[in-house]
N, C-alpha and C positions, 0 to 999 in steps of 0.2 A: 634656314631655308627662307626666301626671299619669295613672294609672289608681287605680278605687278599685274594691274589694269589697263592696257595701253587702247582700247577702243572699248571707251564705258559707254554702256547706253544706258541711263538711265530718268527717268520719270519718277517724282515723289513731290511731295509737302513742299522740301525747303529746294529743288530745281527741276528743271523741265532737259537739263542737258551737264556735262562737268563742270564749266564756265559758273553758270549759276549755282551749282552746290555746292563748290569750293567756297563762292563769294558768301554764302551760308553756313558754310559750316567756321569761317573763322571769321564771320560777324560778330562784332560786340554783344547785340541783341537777338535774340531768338526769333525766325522766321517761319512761316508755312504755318502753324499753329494758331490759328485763334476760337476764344470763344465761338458756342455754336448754342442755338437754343434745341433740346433734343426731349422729349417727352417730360418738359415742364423741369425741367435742369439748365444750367451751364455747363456747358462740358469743352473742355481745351480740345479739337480736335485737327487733325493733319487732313489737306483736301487740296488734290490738285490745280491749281484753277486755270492751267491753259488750257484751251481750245483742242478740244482732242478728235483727230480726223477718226470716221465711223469704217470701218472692212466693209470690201463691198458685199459681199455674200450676207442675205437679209437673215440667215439664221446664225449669224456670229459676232450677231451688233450684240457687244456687250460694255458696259464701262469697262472691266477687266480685261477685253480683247483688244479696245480703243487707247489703254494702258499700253500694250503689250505691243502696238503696232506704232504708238509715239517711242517707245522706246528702241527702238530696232532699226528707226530712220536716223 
């Protein structure tokens, strides 16, 4: 059985759309990850870093919502 993704939306670490994650995922070097300093550690961590537009509704401004609403455009 075959499944296919023909309209991915997606948002993460290593792209903000398919274009960019493809160009990630069969990059030579590892993207989207870098060091972070976190309660006095280094820690390798994944973090979106485009520009993510906020819902307008004042009680569903979430970073998780601002995810959920880049990915769906």
């Amino acid at each position: 059985m075959n499944f296919y993704l023909n309209a991915l939306g997606v948002v993460c670490a290593a792209g903000h759309d398919a274009d960019t994650l493809a160009q990630a995922l069969w990059a030579r070097a590892p993207s989207g990850v870098e060091p972070e300093a976190w309660r006095g550690r280094n820690l390798h961590l994944g973090r979106v870093r485009q520009p993510l537009p906020l819902p307008d509704a004042t009680a569903q401004r979430s970073r998780n919502n601002a995810l959920l609403l880049t990915a769906l455009q």
